[in-house]
C-alpha positions in Angstrom: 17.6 133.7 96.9 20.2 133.5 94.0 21.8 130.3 93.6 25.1 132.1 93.6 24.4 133.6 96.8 23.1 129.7 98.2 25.9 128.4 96.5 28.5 130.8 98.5 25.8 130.9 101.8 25.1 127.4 102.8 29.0 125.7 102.9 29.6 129.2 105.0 26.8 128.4 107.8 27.3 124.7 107.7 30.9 125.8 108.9 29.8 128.1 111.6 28.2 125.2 113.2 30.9 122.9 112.8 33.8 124.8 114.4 34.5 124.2 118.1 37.7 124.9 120.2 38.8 122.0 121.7 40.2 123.9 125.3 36.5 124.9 126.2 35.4 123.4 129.2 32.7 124.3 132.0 34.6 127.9 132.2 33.2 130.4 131.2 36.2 132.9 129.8 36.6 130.1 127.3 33.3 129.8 126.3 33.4 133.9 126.3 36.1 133.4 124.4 35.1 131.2 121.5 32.3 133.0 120.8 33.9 135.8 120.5 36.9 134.1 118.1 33.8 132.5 116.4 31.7 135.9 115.7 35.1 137.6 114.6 35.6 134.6 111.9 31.8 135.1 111.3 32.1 138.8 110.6 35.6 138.4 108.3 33.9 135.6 106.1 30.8 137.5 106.0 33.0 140.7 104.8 34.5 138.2 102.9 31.5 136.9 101.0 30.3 140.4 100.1 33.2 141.1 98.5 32.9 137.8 96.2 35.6 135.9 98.3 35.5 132.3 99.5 35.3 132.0 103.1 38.6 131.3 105.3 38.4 127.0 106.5 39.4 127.0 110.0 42.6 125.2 110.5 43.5 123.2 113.9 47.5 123.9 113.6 46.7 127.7 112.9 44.4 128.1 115.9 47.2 126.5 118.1 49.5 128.9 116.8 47.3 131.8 117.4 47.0 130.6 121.2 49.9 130.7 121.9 51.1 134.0 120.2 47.7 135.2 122.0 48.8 134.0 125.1 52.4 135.3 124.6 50.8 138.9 124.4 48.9 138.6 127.4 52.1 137.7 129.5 54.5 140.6 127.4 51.5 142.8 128.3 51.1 143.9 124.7 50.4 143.3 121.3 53.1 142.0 118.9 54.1 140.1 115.7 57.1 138.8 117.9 57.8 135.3 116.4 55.6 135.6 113.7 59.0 133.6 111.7 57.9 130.8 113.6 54.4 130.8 112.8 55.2 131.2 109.4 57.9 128.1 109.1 55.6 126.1 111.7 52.5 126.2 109.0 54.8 126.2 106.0 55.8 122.6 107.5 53.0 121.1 108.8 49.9 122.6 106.2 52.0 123.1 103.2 51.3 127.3 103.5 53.0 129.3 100.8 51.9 132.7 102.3 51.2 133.4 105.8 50.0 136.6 107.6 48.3 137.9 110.7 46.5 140.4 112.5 46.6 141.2 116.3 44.2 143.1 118.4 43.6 144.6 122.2 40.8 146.0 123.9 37.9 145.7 121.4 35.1 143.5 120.8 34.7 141.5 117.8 32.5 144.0 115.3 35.1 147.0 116.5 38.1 144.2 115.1 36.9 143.8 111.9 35.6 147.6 111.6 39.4 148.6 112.4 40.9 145.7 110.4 38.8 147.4 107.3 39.8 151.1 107.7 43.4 150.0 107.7 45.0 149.4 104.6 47.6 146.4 105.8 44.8 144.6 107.7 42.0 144.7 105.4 44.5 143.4 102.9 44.8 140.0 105.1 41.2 139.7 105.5 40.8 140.7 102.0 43.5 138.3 100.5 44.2 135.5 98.9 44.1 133.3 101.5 42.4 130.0 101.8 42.9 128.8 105.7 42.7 131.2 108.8 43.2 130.2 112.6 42.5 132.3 115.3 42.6 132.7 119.6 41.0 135.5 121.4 41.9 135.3 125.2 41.2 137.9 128.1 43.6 138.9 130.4 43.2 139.3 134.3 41.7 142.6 134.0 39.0 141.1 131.3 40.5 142.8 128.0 40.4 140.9 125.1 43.3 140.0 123.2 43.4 138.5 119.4 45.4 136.8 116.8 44.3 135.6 113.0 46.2 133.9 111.4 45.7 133.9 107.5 47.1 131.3 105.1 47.4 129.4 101.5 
């Protein structure tokens, strides 16, 4: 193995390990949940990595955020950036961001996200990006579809 690729590799799984969502408890949609949010942040850091990018640090006021735009969506019954000002200023205040973006998602598991995310142009840019912070929520609703938001951020 390189050292380049050890280098880039090890800080990457060492974070894996450390992330954990506060909100999980003995239920299991939440632990459903966070692994899926997990594998998705697995697979865009992994995408990331290939690419020659650092790999997004998870951030505590952007996974908030996310959770409750997530949970927004679930009670509008459908995906939007509705808000998204007041992510934006919320993170620009508290973390210091100077850019901010997202991506939503319905109805697909976490491989199909990032496979989507990376055949559109918009959303590959976010993963892609310049971005050094990302926080994210994926929550199912009562009929068990998934719904996600990433936040992205320097």
């Amino acid at each position: 193995m390189s050292r380049k690729l050890l280098f880039w590799t090890l800080p990457f799984i060492l974070l894996l390990f450390s992330w954990s969502d506060v909100n999980v408890g003995s239920n299991a949609n939440a632990i459903d949940e966070t692994t899926v949010a997990k594998e998705l942040i697995s697979l865009v850091n992994g995408h990331r990595l290939q690419i020659g990018k650092p790999v997004l640090i998870r951030n505590a006021t952007a996974d908030k955020l996310a959770a409750e735009h997530t949970s927004y969506m679930i009670a509008k019954n459908g995906i939007s950036h509705d808000n998204y000002d007041k992510r934006w200023e919320t993170l620009e205040q508290k973390e210091n961001a100077q850019e901010v973006t997202e991506n939503i998602g319905y109805d697909i598991n976490a491989e199909k996200a990032i496979e989507e995310c990376l055949k559109n142009i918009w959303l590959k840019a976010n993963v892609e990006g310049d971005f050094t912070h990302t926080g994210i929520a994926v929550r199912k609703d009562k009929s068990g579809k998934y719904y996600y938001t990433q936040l992205f951020f320097k």
